[in-house]
Backbone as CSV, one residue per row, in Angstrom:
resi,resn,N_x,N_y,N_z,CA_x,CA_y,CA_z,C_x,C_y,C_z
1,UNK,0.852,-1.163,0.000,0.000,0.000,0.000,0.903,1.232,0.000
2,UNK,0.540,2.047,-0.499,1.158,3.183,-0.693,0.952,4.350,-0.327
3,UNK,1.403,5.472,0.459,0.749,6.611,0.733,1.657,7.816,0.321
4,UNK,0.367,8.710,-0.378,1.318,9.870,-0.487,1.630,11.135,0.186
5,UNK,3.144,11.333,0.548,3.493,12.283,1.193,3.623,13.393,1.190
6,UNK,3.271,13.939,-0.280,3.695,15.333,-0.528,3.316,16.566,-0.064
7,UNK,2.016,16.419,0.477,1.619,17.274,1.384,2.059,17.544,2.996
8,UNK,2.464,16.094,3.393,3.074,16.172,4.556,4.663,16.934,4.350
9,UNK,5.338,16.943,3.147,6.148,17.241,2.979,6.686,18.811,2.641
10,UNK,5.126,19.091,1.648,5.361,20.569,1.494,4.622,21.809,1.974
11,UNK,3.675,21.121,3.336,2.555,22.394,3.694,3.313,22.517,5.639
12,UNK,3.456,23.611,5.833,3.828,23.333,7.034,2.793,24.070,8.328
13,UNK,3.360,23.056,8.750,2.331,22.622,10.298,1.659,21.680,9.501
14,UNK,1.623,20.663,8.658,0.482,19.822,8.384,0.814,18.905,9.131
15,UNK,-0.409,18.292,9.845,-0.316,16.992,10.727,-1.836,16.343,10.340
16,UNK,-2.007,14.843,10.081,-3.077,14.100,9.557,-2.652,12.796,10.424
17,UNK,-3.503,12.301,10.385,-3.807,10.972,11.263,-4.343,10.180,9.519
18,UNK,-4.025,8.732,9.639,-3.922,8.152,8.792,-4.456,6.295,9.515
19,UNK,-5.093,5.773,9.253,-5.184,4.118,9.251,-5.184,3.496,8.103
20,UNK,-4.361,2.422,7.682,-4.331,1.676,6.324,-4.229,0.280,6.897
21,UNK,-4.205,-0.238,5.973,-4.259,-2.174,6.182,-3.376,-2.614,6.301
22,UNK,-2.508,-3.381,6.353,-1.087,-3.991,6.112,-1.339,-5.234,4.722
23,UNK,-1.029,-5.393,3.673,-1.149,-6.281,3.142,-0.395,-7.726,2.570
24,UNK,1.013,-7.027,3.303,2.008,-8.615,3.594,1.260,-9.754,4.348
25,UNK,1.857,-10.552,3.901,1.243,-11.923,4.255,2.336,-12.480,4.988
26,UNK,3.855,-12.396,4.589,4.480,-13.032,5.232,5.547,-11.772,5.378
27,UNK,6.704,-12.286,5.590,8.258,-11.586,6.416,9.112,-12.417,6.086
28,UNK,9.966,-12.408,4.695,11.041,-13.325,4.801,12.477,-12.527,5.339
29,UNK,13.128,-13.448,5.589,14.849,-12.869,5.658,15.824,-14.405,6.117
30,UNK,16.580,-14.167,6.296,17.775,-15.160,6.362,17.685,-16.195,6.901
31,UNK,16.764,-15.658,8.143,16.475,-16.974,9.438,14.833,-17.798,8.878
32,UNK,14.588,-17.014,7.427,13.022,-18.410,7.416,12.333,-17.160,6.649
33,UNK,11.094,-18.190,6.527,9.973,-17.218,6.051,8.734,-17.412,6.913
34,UNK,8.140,-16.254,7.780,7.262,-16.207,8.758,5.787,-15.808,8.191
35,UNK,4.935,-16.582,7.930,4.047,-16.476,8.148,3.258,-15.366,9.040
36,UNK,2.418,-14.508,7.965,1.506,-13.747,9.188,0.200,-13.940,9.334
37,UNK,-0.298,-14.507,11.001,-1.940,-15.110,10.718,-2.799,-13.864,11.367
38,UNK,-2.304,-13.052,11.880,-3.365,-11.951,12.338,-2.266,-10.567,12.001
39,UNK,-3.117,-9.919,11.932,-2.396,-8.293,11.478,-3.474,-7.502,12.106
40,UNK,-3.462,-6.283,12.805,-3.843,-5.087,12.507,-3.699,-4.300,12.032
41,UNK,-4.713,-2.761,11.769,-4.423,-1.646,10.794,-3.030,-1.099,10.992
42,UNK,-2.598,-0.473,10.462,-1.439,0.737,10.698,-2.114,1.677,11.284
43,UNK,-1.774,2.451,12.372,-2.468,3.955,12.801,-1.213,4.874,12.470
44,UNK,-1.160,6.019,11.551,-0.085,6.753,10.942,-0.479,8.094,11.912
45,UNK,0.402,8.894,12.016,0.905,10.216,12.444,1.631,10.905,11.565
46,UNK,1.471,11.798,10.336,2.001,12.258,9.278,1.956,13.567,9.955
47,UNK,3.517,14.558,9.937,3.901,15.491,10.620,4.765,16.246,9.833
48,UNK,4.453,17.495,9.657,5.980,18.378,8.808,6.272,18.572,9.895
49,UNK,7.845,18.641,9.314,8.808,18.916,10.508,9.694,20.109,9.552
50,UNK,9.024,20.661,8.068,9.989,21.863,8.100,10.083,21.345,6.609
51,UNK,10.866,22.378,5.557,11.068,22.324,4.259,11.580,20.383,4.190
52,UNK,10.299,20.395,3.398,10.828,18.824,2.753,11.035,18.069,3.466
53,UNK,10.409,18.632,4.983,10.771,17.075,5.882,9.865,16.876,7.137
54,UNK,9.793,15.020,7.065,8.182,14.497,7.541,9.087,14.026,8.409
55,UNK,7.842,13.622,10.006,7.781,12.581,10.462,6.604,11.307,10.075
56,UNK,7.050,10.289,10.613,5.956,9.031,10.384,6.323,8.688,11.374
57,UNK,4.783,8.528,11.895,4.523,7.789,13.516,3.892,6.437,13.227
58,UNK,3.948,5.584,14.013,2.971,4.147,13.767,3.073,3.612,14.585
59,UNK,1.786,2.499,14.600,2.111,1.018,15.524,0.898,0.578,15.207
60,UNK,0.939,-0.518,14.923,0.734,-1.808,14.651,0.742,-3.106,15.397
61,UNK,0.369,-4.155,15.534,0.442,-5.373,16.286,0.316,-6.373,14.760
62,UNK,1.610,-7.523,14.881,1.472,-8.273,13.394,1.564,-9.566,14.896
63,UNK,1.320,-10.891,14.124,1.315,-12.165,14.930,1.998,-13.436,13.905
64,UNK,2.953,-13.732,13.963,3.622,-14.363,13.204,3.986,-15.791,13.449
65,UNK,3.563,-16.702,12.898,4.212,-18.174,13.051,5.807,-18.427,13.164
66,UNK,6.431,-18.359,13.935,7.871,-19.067,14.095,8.355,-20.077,14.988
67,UNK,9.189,-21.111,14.512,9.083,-22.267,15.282,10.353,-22.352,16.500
68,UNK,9.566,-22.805,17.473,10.733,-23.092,18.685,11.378,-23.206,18.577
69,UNK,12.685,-22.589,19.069,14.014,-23.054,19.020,14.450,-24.039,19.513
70,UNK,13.788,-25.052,20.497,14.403,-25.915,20.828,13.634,-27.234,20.637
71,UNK,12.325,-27.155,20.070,11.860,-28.328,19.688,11.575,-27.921,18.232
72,UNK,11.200,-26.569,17.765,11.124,-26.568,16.504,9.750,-26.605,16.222
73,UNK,8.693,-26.937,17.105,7.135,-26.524,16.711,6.478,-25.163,16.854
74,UNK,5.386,-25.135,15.911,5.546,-24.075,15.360,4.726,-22.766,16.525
75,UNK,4.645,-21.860,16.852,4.354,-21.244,17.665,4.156,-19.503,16.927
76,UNK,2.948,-19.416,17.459,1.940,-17.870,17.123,3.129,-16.500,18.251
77,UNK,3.608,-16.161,17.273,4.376,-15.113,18.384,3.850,-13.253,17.813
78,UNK,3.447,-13.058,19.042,2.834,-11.339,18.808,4.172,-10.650,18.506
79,UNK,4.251,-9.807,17.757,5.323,-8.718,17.493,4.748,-7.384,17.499
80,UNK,4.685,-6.602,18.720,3.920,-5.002,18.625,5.340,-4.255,18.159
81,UNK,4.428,-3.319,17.416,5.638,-2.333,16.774,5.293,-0.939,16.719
82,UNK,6.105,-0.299,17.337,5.603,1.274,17.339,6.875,2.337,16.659
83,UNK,6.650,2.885,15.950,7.809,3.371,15.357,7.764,4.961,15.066
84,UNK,9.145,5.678,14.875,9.268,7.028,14.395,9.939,7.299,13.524
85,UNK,9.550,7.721,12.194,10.770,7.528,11.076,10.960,8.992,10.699
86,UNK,11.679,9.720,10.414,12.133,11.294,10.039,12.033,10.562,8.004
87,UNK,11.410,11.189,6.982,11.384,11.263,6.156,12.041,12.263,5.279
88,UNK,13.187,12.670,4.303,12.912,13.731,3.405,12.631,13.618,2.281
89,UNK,12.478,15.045,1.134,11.398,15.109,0.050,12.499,14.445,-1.174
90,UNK,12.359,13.392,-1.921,13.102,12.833,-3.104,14.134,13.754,-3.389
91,UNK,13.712,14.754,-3.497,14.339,15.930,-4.187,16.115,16.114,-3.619
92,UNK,15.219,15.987,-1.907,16.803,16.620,-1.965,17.568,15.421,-0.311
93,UNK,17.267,14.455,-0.599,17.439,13.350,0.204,18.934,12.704,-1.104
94,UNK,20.237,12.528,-0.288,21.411,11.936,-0.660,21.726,10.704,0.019
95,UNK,22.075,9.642,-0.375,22.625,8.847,0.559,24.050,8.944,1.318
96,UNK,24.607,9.852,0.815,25.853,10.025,1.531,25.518,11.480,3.343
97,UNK,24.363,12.064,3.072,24.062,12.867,4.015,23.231,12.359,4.989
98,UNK,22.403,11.068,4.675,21.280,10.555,5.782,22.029,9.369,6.364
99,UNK,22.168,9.019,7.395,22.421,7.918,8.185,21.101,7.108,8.247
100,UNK,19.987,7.048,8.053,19.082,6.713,8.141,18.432,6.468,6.695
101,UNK,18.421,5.351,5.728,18.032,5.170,4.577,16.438,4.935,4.740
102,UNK,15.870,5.032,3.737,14.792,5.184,2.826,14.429,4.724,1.974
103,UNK,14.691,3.389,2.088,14.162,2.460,1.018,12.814,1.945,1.464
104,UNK,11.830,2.381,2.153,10.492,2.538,1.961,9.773,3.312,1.497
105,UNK,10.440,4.455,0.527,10.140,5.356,-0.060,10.379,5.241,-1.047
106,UNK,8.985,5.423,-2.071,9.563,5.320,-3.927,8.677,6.702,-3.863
107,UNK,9.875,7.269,-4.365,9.638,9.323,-4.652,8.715,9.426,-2.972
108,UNK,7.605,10.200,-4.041,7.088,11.014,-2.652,5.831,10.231,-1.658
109,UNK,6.026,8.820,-2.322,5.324,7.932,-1.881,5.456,6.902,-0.958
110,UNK,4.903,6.912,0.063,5.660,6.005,1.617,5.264,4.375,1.359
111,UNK,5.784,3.708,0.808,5.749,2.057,0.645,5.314,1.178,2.582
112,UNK,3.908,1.593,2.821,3.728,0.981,3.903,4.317,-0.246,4.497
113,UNK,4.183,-1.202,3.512,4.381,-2.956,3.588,6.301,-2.640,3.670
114,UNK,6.781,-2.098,2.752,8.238,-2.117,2.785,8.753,-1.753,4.674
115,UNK,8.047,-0.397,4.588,8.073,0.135,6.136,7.917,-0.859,7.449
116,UNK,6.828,-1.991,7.353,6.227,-2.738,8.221,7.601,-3.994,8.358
117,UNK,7.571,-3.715,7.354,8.703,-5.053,7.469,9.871,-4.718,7.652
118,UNK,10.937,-3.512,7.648,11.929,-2.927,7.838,11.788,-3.547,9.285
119,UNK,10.613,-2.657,9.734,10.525,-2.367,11.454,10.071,-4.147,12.481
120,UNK,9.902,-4.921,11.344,9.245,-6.259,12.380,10.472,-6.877,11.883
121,UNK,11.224,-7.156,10.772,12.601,-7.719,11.021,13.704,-6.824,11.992
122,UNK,13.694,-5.558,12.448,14.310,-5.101,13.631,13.676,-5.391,15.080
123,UNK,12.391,-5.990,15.282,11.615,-6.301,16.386,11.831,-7.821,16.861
124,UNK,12.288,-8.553,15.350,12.067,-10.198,15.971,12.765,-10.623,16.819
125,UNK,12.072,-11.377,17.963,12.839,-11.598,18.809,14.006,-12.741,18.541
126,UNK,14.842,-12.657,19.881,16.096,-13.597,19.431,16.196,-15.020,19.879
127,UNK,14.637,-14.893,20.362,14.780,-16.263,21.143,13.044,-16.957,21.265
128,UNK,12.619,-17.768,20.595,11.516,-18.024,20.077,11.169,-19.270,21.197
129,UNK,10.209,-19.256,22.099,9.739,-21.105,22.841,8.378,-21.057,23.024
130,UNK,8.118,-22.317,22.864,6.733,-22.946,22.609,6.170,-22.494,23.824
131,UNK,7.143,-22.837,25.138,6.707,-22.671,26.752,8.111,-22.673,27.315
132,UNK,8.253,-21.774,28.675,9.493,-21.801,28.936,10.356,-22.629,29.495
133,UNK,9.852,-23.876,29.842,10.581,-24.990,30.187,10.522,-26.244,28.957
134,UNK,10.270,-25.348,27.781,10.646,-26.376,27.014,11.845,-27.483,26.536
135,UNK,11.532,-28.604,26.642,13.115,-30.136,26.627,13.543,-29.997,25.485
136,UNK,13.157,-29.454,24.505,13.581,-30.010,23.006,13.468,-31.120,22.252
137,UNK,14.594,-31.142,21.911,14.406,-32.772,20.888,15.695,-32.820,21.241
138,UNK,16.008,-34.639,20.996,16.985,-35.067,21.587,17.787,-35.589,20.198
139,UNK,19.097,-35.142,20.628,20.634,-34.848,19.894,20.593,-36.055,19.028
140,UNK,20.513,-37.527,19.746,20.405,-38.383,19.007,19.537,-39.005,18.197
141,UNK,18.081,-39.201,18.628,16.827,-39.948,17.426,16.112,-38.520,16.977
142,UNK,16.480,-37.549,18.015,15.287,-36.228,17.569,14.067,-36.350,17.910
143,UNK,13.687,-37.411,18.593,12.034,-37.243,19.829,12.361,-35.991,20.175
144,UNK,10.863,-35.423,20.326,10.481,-34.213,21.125,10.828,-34.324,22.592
145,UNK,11.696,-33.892,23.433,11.214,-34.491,24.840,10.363,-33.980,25.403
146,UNK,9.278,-33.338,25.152,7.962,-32.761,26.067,7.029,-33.667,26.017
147,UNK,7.140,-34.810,24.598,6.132,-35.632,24.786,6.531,-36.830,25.749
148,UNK,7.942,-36.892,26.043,8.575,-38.153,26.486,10.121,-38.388,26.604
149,UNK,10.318,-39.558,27.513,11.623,-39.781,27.471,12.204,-40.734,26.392
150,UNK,13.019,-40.345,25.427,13.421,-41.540,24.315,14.215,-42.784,24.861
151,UNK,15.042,-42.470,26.072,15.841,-43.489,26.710,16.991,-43.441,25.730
152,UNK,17.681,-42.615,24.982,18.797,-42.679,24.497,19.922,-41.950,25.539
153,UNK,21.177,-42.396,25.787,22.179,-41.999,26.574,22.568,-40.739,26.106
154,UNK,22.236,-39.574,26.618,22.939,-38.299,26.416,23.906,-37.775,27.468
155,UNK,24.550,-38.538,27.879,25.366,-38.419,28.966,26.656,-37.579,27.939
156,UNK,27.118,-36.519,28.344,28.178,-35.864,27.432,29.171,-35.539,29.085
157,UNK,30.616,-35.940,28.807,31.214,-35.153,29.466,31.626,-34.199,29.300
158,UNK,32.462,-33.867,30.525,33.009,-32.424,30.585,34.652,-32.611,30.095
159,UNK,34.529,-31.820,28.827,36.151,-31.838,28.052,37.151,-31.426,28.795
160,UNK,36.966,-30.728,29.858,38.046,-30.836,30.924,38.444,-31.667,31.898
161,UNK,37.422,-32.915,31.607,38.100,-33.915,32.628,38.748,-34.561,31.562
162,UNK,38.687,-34.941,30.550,39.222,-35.848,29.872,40.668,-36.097,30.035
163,UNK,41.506,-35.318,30.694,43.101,-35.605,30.402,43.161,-36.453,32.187
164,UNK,42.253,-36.243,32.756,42.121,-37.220,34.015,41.572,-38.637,33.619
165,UNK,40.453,-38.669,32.984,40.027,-39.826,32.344,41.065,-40.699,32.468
166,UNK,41.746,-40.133,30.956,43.004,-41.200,30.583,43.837,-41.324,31.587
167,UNK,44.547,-40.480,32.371,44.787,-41.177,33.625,44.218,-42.460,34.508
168,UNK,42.795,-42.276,34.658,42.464,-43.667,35.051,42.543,-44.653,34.358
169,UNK,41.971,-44.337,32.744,42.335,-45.929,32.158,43.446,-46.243,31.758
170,UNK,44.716,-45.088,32.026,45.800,-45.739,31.899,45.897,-46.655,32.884
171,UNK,45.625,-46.693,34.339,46.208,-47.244,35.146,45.399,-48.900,35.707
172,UNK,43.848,-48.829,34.742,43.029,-49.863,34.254,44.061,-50.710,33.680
173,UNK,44.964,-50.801,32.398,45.567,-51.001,31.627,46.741,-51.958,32.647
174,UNK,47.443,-51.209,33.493,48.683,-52.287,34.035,48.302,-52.795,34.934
């Protein structure tokens, strides 16, 4: 969806309140592609802040499928997002002068969906669980352990005993 800014950009003191839809469906990037099963509107805050230059206010609530990290099933995770973006007018926006890029902007037009997703791939969390005492799945067959115990030996030692170890079974040995 697209909104246009040019008025926010060239009338000053203009301030408008704005609601639009979100119409992504999903959120890809490196770590997967997330599914979105509930979305709310966008509520916008369109603000001059002075020759050729906007604020954008928002927030939103998106709800996204991503799977546990430690068993890997799949789990409904809320992502609220409230954001403040400083905009300027095509015209006279450089990439070598903004620290802050603008690639949700084609010309004088604010790319909502581009925007939504900038801001929910900076929101995702870093650590995804079904429930917080979740067991996982186990190293060796990969059973879930929340449903059960597999009875496979996961006994791992500690790599710092090992140079004692061999001490004992050296002395197994004579």
């Amino acid at each position: 969806m697209l909104i246009n800014l040019s008025d926010a950009l060239a009338s000053e003191g203009y301030v408008a309140e704005r609601q639009t839809e979100i119409e992504l469906t999903k959120i890809s990037c490196r770590m997967g592609e997330f599914p979105i099963i509930e979305k709310e509107p966008v509520s916008l805050t369109l603000t001059n802040l002075g020759e050729n230059k906007a604020s954008v206010e928002g927030k939103t609530e998106l709800t996204l499928v991503m799977n546990c990290d430690r068993c890997l099933k799949p789990v409904p995770t809320k992502i609220p997002l409230h954001f403040l973006r400083q905009v300027v007018s095509p015209d006279v926006y450089s990439k070598e002068d903004e620290d802050d890029e603008q690639n949700f902007m084609e010309g004088y037009q604010l790319n909502i969906d581009d925007l939504i997703k900038n801001e929910c791939l900076m929101d995702l969390p870093t650590k995804v669980l079904c429930k917080p005492d979740c067991k996982g799945i186990c190293m060796q067959c990969g059973k879930d352990l929340n449903e059960g115990e597999c009875g496979c030996d996961r006994f791992v030692p500690d790599p710092r005993m090992a140079r004692i170890k061999d001490i004992f079974e050296a002395e197994r040995e004579v």
